[in-house]
C-alpha positions as CSV (number, residue, x, y, z in Angstrom):
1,X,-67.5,-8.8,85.1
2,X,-67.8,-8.7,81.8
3,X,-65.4,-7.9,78.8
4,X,-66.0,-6.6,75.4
5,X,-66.1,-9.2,72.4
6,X,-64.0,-8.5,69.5
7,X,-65.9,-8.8,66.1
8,X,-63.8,-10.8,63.7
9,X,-64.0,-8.5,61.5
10,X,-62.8,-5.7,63.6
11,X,-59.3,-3.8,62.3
12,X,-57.2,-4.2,65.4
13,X,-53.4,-3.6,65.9
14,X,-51.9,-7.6,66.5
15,X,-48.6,-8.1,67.5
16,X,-46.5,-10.3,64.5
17,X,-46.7,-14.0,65.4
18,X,-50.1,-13.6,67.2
19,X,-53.8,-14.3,67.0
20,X,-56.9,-12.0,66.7
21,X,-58.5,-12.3,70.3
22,X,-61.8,-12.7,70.7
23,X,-62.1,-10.2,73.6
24,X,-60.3,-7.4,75.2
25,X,-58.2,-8.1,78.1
26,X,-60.0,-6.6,80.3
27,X,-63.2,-6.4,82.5
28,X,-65.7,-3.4,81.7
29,X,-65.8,-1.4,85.2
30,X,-69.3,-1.0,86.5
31,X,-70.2,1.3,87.8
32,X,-67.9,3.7,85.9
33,X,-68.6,7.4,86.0
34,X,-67.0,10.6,84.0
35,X,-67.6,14.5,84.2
36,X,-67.3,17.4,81.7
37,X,-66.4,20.3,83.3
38,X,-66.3,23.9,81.3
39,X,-63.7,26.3,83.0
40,X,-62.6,29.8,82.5
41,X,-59.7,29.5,84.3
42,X,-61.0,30.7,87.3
43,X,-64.3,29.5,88.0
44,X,-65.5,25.7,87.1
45,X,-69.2,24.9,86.6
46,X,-70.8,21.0,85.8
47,X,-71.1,20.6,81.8
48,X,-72.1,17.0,81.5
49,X,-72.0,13.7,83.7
50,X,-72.2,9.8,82.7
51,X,-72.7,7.2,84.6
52,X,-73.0,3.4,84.1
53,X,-74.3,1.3,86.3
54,X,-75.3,-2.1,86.4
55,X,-79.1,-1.2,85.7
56,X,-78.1,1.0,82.9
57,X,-76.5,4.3,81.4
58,X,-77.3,7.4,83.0
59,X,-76.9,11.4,81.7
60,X,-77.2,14.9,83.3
61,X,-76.4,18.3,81.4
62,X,-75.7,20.0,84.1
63,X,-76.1,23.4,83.0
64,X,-79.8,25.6,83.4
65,X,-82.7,23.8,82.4
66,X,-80.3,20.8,82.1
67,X,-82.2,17.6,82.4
68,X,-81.1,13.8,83.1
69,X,-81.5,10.8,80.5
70,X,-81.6,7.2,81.5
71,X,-80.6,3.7,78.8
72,X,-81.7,1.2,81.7
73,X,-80.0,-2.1,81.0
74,X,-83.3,-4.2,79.7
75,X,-84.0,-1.1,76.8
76,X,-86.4,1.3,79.0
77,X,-85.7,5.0,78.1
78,X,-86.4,8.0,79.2
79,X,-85.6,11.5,80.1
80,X,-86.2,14.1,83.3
81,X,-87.0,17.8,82.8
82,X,-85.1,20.2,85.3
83,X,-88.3,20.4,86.9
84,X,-88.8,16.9,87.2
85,X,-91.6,16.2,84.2
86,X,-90.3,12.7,83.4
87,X,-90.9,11.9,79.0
88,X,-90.9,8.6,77.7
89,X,-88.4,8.2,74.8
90,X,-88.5,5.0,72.1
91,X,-87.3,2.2,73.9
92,X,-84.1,0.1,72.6
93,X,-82.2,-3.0,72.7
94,X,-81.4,-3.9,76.2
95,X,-77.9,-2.8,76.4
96,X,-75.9,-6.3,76.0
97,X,-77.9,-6.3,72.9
98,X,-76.9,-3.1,71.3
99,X,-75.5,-3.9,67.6
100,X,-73.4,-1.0,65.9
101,X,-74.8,2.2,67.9
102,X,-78.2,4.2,69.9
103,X,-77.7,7.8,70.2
104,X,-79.1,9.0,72.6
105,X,-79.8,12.8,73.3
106,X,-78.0,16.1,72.1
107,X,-78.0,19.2,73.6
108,X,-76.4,22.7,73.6
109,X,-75.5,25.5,75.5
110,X,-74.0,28.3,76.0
111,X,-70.8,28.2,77.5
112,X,-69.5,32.1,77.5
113,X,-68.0,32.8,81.1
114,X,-70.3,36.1,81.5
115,X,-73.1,33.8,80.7
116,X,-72.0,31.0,83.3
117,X,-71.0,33.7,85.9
118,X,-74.0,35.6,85.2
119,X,-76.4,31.9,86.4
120,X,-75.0,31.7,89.9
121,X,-74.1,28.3,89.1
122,X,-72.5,26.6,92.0
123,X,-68.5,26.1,91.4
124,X,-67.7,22.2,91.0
125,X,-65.1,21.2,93.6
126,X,-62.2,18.9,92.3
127,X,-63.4,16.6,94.8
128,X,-66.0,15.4,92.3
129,X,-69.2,13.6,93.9
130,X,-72.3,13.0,91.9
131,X,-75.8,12.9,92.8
132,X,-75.5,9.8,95.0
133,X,-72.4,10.8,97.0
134,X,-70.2,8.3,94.4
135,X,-67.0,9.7,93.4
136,X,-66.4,10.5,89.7
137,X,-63.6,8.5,88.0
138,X,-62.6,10.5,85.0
139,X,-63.0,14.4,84.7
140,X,-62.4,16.0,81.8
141,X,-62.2,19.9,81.2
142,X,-63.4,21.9,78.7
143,X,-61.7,25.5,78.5
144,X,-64.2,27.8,77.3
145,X,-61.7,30.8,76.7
146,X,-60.3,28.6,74.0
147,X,-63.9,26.8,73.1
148,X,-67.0,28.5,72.1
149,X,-69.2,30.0,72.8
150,X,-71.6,27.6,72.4
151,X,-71.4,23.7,73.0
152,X,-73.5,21.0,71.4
153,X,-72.8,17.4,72.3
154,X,-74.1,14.3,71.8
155,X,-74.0,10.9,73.2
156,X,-74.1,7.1,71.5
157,X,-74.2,4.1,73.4
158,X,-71.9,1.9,70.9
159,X,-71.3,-1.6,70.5
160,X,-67.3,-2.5,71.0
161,X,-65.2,-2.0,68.2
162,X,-68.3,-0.4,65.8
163,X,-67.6,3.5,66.9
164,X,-66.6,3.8,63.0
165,X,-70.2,3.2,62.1
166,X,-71.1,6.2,64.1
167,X,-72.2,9.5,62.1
168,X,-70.0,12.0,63.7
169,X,-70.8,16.3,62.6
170,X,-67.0,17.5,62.8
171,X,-67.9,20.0,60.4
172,X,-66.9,22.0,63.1
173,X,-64.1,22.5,65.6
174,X,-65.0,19.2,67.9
175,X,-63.8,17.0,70.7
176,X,-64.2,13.4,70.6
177,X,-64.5,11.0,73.4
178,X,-64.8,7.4,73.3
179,X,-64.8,5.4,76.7
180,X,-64.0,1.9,76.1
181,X,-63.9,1.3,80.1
182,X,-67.2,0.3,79.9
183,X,-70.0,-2.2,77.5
184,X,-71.2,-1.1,75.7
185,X,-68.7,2.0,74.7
186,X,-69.8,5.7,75.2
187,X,-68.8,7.8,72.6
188,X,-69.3,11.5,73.1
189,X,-68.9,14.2,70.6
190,X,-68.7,18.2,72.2
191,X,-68.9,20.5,69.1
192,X,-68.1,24.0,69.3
193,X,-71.0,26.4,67.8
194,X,-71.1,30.0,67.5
């Protein structure tokens, strides 16, 4: 396994009478996986899924005409049209390589319960499974009584201890996300639009 380095330079919490360490004490989990979920209380429908694996970072917005992104671990990216038109995007540092931040994609959608009831979308069960029969390890929920009615999010692969350098749009009512479980970090920003 690996664990994440600590720049020298980092601001990090020490304990009095000890040293700066030059990496966290634990091991990055791969493959490490984590679903959005937007809810009305009732009903439950796919918002966004992440998944890192040893051969890279993968993304679906799950929503209609949702489509998947893929980081692979040697730089190679791309995304994957809902009706499977696959687009070459600019290729980046292979990801144990990635100084300060990539962004990858944003997207948004709306996330009014008439609209998601209105799709037919199927329900997501709490058993979560993605695509490959895996189960998830972190859900989070997103309650779109209370957030709304639109989402835009957006997702930056960042190198440990640099998610400061990251340009984050909280002009708006927003939730931030930053998943250290895994190298390099995924920060995720959901903002709410109307």
């Amino acid at each position: 396994m690996s664990r994440a380095r600590i720049p020298n330079d980092a601001k990090v919490w020490l304990e009095v009478g000890t040293q700066m360490p030059k990496e966290v004490a634990y091991d990055a989990r791969i493959p490490f996986s984590i679903c959005w979920v937007i809810t009305d209380g009732e009903h439950r429908w796919k918002y966004l899924w992440i998944k890192r694996r040893r051969s890279g970072v993968y993304l679906a917005h799950a929503l209609p005409d949702g489509f998947h992104e893929s980081y692979h671990a040697d730089g190679t990216h791309h995304w994957k049209s809902a009706d499977g038109n696959k687009q070459p995007l600019t290729n980046g540092p292979p990801l144990d390589s990635i100084h300060g931040f990539v962004a990858l994609t944003s997207s948004s959608a709306d996330i009014r319960p008439e609209t998601l009831r209105r799709l037919e979308l199927s329900e997501f069960e709490d058993e979560a499974i993605d695509g490959r029969g895996e189960k998830v390890d972190k859900i989070i929920y997103l309650d779109c009584r209370t957030f709304g009615p639109y989402a835009y999010s957006k997702i930056y692969l960042v190198e440990p201890f640099r998610h400061g350098q990251v340009p984050i749009d909280i002009d708006r009512p927003s939730h931030l996300y930053l998943v250290t479980h895994t190298v390099p970090w995924i920060l995720v920003t959901i903002t709410e639009g109307t």
